[in-house]
N, CA, C, O and CB atoms as a CASP TS submission, in Angstrom:
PFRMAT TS
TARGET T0000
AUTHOR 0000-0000-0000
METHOD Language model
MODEL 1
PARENT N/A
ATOM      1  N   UNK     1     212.137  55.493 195.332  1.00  0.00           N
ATOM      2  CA  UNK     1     211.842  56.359 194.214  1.00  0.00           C
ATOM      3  C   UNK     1     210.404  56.129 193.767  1.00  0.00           C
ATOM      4  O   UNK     1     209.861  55.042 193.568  1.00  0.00           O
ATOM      5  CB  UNK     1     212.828  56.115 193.055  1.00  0.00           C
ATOM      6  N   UNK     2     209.927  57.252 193.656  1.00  0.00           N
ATOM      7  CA  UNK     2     208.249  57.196 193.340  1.00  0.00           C
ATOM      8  C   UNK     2     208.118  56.977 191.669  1.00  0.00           C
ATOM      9  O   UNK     2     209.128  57.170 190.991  1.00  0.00           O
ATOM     10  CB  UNK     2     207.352  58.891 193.855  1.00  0.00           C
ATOM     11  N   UNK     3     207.080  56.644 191.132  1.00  0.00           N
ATOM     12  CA  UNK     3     206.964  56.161 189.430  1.00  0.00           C
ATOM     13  C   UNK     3     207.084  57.789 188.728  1.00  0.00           C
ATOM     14  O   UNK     3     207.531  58.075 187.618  1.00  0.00           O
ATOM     15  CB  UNK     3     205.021  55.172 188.920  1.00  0.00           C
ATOM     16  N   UNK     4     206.635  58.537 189.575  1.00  0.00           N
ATOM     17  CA  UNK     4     207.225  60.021 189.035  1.00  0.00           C
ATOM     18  C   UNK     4     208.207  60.161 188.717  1.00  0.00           C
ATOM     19  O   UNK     4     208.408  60.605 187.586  1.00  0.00           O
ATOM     20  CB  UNK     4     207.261  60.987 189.701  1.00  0.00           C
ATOM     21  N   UNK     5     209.163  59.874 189.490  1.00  0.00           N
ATOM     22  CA  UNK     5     210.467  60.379 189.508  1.00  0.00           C
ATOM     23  C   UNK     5     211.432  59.561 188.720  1.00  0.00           C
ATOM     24  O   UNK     5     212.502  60.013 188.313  1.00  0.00           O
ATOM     25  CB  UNK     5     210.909  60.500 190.849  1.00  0.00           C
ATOM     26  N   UNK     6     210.937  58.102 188.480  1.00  0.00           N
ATOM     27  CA  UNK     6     211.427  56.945 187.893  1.00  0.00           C
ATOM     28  C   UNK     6     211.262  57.512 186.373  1.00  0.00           C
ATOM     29  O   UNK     6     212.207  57.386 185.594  1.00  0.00           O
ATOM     30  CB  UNK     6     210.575  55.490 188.332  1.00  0.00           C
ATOM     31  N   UNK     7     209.952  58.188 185.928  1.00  0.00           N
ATOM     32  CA  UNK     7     209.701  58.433 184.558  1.00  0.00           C
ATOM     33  C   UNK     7     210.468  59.988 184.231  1.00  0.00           C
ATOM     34  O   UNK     7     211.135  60.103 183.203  1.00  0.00           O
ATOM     35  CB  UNK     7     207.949  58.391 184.293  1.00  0.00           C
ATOM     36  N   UNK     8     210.310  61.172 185.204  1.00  0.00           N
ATOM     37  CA  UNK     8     211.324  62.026 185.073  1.00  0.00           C
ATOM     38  C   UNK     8     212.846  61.704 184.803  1.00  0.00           C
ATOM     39  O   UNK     8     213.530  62.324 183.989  1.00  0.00           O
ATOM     40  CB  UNK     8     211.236  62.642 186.092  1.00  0.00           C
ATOM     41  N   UNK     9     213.235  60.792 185.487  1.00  0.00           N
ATOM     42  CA  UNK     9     214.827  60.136 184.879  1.00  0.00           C
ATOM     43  C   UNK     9     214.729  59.328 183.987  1.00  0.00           C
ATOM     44  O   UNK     9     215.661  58.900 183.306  1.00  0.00           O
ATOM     45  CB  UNK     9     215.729  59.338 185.801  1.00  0.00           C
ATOM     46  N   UNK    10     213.788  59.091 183.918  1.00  0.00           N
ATOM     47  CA  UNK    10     213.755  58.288 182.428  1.00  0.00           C
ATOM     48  C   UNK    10     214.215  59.198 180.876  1.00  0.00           C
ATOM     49  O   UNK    10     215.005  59.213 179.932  1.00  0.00           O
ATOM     50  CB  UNK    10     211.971  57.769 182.223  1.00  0.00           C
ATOM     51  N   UNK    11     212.967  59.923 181.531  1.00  0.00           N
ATOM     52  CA  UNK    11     212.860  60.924 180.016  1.00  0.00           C
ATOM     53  C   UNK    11     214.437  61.610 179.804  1.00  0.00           C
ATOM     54  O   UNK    11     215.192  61.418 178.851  1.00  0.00           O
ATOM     55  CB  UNK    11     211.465  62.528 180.233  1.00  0.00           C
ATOM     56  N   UNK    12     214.661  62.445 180.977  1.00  0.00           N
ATOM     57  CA  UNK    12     216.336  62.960 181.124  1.00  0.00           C
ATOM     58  C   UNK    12     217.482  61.762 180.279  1.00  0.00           C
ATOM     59  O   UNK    12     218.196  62.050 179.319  1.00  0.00           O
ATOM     60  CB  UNK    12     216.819  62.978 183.179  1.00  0.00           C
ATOM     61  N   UNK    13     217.420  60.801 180.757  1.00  0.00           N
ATOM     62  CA  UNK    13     218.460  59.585 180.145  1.00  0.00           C
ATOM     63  C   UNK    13     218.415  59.748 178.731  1.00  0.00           C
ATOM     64  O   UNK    13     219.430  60.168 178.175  1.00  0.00           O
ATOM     65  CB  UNK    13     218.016  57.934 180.495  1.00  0.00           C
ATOM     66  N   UNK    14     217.327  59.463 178.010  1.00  0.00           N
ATOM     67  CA  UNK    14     216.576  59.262 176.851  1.00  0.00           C
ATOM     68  C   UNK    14     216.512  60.897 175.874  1.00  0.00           C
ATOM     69  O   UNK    14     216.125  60.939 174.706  1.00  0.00           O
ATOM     70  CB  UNK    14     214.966  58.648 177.445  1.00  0.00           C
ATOM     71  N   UNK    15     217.013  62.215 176.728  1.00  0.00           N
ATOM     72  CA  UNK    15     217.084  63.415 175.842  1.00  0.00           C
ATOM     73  C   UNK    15     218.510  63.268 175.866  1.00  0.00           C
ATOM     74  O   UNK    15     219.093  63.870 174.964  1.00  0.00           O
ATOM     75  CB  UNK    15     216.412  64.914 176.331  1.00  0.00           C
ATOM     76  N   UNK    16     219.204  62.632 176.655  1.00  0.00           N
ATOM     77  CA  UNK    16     220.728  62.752 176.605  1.00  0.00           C
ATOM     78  C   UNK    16     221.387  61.985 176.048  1.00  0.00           C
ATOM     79  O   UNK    16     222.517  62.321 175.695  1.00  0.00           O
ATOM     80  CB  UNK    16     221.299  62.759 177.604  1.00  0.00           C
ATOM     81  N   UNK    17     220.867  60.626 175.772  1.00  0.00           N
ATOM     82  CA  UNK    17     221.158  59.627 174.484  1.00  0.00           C
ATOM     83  C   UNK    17     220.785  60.452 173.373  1.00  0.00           C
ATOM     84  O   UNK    17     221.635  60.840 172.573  1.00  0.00           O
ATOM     85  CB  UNK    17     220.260  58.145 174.430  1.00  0.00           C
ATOM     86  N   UNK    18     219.567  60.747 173.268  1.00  0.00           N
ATOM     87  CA  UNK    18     219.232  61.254 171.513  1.00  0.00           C
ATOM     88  C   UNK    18     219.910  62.476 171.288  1.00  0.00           C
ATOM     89  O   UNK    18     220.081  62.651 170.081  1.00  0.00           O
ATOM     90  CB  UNK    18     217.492  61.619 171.077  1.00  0.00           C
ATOM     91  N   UNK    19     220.577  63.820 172.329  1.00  0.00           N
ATOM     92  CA  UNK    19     221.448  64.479 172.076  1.00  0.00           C
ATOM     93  C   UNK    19     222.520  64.006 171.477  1.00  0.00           C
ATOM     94  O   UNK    19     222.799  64.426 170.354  1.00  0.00           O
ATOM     95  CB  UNK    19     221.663  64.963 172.907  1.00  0.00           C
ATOM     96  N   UNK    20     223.301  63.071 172.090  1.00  0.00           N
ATOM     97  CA  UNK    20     224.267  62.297 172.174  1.00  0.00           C
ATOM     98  C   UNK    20     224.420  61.862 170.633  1.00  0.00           C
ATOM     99  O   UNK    20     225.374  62.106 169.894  1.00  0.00           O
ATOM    100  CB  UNK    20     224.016  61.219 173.231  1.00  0.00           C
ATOM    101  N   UNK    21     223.286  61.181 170.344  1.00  0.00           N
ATOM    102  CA  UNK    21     223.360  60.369 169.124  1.00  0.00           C
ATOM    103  C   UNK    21     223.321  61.455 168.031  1.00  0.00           C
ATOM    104  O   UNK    21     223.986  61.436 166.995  1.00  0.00           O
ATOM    105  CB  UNK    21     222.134  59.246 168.993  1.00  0.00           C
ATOM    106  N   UNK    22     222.550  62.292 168.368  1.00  0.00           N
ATOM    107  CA  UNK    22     222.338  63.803 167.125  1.00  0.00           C
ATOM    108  C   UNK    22     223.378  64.426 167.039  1.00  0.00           C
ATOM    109  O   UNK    22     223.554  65.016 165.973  1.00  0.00           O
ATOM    110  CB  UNK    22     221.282  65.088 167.459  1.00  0.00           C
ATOM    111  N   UNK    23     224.326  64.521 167.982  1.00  0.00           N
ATOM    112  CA  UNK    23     225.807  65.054 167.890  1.00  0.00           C
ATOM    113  C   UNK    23     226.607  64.031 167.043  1.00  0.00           C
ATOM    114  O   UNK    23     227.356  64.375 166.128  1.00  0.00           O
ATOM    115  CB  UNK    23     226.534  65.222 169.428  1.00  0.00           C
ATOM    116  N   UNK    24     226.373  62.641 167.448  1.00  0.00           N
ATOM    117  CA  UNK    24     227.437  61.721 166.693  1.00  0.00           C
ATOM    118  C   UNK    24     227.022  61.665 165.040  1.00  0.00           C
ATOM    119  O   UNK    24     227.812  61.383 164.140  1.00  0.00           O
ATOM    120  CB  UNK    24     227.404  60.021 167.415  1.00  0.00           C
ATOM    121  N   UNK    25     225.803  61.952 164.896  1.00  0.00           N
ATOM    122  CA  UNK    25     225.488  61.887 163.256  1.00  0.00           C
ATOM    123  C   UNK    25     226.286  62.863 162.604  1.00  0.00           C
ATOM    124  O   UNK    25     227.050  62.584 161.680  1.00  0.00           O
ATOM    125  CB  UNK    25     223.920  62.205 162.825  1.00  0.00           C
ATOM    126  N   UNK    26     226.067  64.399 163.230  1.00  0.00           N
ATOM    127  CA  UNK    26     226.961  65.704 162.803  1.00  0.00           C
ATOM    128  C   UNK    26     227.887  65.627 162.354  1.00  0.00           C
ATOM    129  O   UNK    26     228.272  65.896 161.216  1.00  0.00           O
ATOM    130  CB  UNK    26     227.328  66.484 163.547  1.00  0.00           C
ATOM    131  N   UNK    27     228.408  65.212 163.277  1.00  0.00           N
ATOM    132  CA  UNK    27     230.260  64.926 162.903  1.00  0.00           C
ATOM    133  C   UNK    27     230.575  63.801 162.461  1.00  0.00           C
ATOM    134  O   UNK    27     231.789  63.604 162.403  1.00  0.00           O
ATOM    135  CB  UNK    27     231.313  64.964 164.092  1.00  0.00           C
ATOM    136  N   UNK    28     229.706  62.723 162.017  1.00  0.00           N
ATOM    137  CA  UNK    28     230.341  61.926 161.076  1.00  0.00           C
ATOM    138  C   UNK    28     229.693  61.967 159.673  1.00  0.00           C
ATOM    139  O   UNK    28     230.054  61.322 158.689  1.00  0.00           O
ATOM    140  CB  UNK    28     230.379  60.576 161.585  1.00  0.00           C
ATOM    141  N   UNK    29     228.246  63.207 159.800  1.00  0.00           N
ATOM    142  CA  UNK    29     228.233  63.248 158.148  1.00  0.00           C
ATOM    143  C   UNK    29     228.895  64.413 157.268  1.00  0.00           C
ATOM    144  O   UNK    29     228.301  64.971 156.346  1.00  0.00           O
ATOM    145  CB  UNK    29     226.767  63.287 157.710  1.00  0.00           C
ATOM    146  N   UNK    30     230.515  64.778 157.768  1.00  0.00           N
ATOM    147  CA  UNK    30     231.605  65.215 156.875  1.00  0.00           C
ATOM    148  C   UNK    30     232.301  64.602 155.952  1.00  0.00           C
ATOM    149  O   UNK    30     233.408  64.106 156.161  1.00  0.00           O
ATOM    150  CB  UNK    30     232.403  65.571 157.433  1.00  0.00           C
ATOM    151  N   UNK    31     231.527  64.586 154.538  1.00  0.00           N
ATOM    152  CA  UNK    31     231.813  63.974 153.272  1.00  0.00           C
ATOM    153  C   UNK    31     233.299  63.715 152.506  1.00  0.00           C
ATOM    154  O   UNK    31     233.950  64.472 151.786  1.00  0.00           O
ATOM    155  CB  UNK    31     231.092  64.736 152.481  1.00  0.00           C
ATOM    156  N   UNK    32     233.566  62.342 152.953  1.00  0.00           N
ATOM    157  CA  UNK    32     235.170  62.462 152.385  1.00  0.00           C
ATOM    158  C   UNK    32     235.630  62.801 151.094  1.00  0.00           C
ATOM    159  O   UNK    32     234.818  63.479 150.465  1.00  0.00           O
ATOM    160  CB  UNK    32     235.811  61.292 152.475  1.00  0.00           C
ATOM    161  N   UNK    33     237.038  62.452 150.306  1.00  0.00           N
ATOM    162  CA  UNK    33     237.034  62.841 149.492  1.00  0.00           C
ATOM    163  C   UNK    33     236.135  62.017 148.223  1.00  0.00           C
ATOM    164  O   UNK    33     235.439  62.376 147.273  1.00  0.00           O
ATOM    165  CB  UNK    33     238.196  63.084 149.510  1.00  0.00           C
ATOM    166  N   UNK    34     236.548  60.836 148.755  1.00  0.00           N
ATOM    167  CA  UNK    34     235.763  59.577 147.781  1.00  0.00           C
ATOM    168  C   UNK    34     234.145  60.002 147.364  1.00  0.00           C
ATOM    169  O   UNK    34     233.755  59.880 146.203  1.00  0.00           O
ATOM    170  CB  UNK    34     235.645  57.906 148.834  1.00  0.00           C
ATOM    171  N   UNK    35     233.121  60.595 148.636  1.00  0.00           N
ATOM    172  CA  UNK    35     231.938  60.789 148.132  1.00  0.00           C
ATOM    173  C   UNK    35     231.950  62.046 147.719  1.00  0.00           C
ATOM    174  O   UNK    35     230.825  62.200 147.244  1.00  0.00           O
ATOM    175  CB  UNK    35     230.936  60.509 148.937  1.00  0.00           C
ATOM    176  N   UNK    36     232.746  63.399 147.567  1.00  0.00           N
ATOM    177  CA  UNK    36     232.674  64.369 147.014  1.00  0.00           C
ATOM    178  C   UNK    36     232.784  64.051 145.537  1.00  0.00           C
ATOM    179  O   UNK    36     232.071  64.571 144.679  1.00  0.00           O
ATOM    180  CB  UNK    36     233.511  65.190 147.546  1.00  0.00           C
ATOM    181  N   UNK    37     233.766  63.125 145.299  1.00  0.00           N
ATOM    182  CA  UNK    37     234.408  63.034 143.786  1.00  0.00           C
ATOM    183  C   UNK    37     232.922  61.715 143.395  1.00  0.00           C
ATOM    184  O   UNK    37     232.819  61.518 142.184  1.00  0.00           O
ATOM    185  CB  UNK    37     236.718  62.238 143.709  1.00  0.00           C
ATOM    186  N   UNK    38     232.282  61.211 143.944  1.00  0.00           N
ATOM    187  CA  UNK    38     231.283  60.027 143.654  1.00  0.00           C
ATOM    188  C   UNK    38     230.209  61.233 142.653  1.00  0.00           C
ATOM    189  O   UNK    38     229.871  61.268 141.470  1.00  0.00           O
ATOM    190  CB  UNK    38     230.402  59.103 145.472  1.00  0.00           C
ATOM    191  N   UNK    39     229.838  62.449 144.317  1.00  0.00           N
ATOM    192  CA  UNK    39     228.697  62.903 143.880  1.00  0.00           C
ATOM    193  C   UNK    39     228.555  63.900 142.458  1.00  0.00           C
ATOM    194  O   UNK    39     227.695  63.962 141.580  1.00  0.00           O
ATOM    195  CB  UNK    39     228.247  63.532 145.026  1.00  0.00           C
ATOM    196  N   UNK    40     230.098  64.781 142.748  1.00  0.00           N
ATOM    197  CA  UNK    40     230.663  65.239 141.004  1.00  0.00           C
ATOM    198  C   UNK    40     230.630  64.176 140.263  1.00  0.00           C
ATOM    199  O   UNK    40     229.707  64.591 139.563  1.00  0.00           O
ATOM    200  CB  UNK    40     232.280  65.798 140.754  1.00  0.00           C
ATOM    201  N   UNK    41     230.880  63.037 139.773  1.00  0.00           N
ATOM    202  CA  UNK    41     230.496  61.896 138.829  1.00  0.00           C
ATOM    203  C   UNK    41     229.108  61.894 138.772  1.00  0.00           C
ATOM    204  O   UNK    41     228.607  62.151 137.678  1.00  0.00           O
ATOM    205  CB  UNK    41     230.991  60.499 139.247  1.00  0.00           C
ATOM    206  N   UNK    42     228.566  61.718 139.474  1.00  0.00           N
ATOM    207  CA  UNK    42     227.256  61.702 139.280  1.00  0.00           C
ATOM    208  C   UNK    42     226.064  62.692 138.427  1.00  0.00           C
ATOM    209  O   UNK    42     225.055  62.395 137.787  1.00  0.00           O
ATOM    210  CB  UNK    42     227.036  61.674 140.398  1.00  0.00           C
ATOM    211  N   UNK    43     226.853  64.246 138.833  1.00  0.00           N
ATOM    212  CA  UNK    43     226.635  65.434 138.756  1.00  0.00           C
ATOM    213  C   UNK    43     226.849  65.808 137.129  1.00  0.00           C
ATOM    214  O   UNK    43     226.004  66.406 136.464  1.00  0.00           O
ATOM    215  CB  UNK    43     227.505  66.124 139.788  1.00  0.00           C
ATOM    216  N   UNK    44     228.056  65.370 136.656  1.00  0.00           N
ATOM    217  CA  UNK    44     228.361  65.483 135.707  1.00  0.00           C
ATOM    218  C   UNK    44     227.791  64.899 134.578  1.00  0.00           C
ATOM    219  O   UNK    44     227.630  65.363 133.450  1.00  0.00           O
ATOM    220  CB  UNK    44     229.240  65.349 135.844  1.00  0.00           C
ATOM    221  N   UNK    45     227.453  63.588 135.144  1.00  0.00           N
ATOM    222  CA  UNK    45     226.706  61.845 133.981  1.00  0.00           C
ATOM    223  C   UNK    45     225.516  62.817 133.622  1.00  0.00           C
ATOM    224  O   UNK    45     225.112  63.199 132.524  1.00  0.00           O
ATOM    225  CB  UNK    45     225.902  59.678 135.146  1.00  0.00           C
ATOM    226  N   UNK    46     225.036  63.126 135.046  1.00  0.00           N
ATOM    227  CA  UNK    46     223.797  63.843 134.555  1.00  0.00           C
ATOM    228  C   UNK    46     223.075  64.689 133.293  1.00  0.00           C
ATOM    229  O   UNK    46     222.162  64.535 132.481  1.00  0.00           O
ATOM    230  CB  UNK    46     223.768  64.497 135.267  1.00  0.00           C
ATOM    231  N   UNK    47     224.388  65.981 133.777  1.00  0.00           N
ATOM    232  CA  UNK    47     224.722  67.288 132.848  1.00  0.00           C
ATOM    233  C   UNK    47     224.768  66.554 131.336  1.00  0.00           C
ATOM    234  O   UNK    47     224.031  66.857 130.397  1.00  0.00           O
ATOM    235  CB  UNK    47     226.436  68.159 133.315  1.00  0.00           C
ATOM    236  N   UNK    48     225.638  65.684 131.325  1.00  0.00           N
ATOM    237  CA  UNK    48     226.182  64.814 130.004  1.00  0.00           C
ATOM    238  C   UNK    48     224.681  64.087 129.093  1.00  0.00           C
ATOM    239  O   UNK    48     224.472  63.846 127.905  1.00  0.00           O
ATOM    240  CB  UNK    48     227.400  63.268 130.737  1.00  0.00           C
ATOM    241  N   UNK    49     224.078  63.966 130.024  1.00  0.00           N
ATOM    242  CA  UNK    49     222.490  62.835 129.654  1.00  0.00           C
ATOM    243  C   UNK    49     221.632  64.371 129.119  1.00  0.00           C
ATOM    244  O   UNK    49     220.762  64.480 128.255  1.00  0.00           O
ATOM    245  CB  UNK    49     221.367  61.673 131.718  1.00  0.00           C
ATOM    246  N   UNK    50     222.049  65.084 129.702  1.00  0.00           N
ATOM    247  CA  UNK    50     220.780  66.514 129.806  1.00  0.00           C
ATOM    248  C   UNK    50     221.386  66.990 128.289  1.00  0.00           C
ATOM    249  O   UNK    50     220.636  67.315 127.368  1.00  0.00           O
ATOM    250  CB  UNK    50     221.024  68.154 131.542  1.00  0.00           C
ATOM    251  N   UNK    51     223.060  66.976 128.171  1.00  0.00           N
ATOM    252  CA  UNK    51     223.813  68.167 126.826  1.00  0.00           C
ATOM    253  C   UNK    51     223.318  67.172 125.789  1.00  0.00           C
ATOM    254  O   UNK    51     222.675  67.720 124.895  1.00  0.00           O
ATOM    255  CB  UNK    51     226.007  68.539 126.716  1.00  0.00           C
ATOM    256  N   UNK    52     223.415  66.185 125.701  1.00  0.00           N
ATOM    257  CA  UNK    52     223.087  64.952 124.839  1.00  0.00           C
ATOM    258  C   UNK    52     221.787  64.931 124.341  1.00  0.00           C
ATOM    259  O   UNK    52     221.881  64.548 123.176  1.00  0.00           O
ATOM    260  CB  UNK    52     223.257  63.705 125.548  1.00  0.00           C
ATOM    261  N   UNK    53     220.738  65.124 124.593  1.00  0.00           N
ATOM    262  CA  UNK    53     219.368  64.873 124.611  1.00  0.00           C
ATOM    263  C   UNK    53     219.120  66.581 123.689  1.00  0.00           C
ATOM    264  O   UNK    53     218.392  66.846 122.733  1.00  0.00           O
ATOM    265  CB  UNK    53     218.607  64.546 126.518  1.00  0.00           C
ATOM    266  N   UNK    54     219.792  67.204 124.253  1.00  0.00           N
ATOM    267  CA  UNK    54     219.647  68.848 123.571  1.00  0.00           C
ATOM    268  C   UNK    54     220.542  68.876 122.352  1.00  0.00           C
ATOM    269  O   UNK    54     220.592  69.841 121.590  1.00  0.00           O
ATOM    270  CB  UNK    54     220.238  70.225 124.702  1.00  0.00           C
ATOM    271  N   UNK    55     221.392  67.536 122.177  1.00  0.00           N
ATOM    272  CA  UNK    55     222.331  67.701 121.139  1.00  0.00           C
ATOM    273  C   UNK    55     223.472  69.058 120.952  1.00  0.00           C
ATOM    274  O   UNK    55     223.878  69.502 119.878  1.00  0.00           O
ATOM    275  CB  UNK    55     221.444  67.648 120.018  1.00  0.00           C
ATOM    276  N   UNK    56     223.819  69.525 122.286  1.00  0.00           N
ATOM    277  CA  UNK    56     224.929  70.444 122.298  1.00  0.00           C
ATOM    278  C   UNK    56     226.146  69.470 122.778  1.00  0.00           C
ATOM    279  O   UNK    56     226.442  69.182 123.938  1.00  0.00           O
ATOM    280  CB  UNK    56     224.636  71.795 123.327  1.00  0.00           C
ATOM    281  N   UNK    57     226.900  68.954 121.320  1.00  0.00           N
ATOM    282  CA  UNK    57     228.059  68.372 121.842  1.00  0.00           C
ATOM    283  C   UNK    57     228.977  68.602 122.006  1.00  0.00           C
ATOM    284  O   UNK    57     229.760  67.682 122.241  1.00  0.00           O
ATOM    285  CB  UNK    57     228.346  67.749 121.582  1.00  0.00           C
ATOM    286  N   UNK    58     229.406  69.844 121.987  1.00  0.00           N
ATOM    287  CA  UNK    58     230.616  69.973 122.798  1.00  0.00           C
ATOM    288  C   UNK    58     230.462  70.286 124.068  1.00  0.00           C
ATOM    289  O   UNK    58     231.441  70.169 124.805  1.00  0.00           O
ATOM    290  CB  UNK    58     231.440  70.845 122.341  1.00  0.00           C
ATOM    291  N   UNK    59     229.277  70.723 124.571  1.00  0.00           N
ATOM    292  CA  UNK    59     229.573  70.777 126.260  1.00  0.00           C
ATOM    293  C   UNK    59     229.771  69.149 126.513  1.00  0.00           C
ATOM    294  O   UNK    59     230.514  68.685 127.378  1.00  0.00           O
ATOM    295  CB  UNK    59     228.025  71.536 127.369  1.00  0.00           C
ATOM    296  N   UNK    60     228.781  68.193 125.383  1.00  0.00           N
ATOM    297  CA  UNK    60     229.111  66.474 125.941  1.00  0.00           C
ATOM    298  C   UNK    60     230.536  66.120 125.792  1.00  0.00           C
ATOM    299  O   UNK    60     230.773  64.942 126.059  1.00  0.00           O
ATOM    300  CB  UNK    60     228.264  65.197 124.979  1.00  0.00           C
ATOM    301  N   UNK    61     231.657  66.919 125.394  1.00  0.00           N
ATOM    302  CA  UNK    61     232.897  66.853 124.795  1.00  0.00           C
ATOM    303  C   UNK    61     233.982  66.975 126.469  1.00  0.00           C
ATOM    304  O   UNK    61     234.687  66.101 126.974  1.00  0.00           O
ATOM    305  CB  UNK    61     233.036  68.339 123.421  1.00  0.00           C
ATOM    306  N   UNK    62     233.730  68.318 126.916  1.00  0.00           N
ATOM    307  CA  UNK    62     233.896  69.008 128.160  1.00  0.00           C
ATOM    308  C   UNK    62     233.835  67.969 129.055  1.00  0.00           C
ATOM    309  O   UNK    62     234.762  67.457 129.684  1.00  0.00           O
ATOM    310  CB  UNK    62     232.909  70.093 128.460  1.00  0.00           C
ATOM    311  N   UNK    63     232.288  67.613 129.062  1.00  0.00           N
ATOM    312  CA  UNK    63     231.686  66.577 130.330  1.00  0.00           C
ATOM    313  C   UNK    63     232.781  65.389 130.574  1.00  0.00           C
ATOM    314  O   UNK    63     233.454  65.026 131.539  1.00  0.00           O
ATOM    315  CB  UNK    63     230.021  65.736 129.841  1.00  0.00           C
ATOM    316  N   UNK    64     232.609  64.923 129.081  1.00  0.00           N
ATOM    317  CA  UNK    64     233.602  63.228 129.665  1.00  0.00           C
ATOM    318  C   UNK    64     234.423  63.366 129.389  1.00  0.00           C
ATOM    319  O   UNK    64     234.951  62.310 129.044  1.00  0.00           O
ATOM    320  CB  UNK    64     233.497  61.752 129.255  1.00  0.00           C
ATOM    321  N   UNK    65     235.500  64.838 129.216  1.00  0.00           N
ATOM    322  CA  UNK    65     236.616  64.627 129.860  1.00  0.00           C
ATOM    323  C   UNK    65     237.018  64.873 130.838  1.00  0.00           C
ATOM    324  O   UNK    65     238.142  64.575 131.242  1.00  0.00           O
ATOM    325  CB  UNK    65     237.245  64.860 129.489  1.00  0.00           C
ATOM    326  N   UNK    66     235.720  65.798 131.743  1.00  0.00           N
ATOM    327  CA  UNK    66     235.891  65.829 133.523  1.00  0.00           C
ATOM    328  C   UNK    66     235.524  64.121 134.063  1.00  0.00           C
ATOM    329  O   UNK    66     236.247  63.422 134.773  1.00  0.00           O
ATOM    330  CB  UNK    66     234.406  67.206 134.406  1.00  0.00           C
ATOM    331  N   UNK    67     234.415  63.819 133.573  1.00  0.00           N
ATOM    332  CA  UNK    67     234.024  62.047 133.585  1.00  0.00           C
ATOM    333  C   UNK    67     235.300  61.688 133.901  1.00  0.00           C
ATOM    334  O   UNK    67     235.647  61.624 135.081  1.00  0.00           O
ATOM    335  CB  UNK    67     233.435  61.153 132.021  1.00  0.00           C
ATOM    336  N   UNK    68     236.198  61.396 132.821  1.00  0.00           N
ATOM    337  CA  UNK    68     237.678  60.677 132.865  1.00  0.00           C
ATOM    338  C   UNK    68     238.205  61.317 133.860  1.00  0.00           C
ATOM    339  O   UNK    68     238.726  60.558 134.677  1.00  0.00           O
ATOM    340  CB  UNK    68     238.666  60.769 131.579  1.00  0.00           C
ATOM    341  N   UNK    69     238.253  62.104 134.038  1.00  0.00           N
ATOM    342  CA  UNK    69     239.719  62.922 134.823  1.00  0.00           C
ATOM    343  C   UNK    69     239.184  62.350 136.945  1.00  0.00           C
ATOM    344  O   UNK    69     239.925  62.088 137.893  1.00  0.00           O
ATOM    345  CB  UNK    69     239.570  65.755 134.354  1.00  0.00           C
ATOM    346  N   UNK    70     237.431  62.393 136.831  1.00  0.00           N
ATOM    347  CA  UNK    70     236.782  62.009 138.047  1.00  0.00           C
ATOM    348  C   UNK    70     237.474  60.801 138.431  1.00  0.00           C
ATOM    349  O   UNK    70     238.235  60.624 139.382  1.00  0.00           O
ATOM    350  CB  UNK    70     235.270  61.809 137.920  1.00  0.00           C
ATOM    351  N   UNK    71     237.018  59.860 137.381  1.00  0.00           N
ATOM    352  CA  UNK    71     236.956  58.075 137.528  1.00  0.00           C
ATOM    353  C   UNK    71     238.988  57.669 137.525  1.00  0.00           C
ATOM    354  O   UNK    71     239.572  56.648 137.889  1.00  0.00           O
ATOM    355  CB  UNK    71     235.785  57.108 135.485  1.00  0.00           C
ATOM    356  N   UNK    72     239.354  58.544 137.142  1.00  0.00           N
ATOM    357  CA  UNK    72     240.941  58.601 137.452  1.00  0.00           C
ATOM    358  C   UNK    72     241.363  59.065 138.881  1.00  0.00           C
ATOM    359  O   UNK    72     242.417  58.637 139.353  1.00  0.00           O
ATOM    360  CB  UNK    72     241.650  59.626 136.441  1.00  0.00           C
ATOM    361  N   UNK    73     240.751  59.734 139.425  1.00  0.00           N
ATOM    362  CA  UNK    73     240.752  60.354 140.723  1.00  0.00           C
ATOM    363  C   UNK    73     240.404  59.117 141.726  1.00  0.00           C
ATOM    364  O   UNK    73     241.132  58.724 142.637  1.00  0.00           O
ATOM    365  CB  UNK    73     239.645  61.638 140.794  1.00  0.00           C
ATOM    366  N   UNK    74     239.141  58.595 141.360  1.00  0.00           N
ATOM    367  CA  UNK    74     238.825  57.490 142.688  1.00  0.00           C
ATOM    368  C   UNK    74     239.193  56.640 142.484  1.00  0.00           C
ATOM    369  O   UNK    74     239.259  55.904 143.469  1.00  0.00           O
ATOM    370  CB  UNK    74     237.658  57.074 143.158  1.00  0.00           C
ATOM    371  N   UNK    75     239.926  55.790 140.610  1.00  0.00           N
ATOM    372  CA  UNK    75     241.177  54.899 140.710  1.00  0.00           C
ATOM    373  C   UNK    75     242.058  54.995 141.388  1.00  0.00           C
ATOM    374  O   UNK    75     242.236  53.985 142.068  1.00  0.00           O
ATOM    375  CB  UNK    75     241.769  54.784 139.873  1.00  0.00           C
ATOM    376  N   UNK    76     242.986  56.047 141.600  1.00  0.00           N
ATOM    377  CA  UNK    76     243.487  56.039 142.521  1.00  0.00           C
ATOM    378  C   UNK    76     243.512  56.454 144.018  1.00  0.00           C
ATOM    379  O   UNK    76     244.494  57.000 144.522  1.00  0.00           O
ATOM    380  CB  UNK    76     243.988  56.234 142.114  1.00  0.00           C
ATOM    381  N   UNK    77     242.547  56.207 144.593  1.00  0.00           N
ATOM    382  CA  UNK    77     242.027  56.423 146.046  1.00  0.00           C
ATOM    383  C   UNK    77     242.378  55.131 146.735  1.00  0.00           C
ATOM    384  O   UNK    77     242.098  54.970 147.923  1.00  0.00           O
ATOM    385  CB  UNK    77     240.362  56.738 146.151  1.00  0.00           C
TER
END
């Protein structure tokens, strides 16, 4: 095998690993339930920091009782 042909199969190996690996990221970054309900907590604290600061409290009323109802959800996970 000539250094040509050694580096042509090289490169081939090396697009078919990083295919390989770009496929395996895909399908394992399908968000379970735990980080859906994390990133709504998160989503919400937010909203709650934002209604708070504007002093509209009853949407802060709304918020932490989705808050509670979240952090009850991934208690029991």
């Amino acid at each position: 095998m000539t250094d040509e042909q050694i580096e042509q199969l090289a490169q081939r190996v090396a697009k078919l690993i990083i295919n390989n690996l770009h496929e395996g990221l895909i399908a394992d970054f399908q968000p379970d339930e735990e980080e859906e309900l994390l990133a709504e907590l998160a989503r919400c604290m937010t909203l709650l920091d934002k209604h708070l600061k504007a002093e509209q409290y009853e949407n802060c009323e709304i918020l932490k009782q989705r808050i509670k109802i979240i952090e009850q959800k991934l208690k029991n996970l």
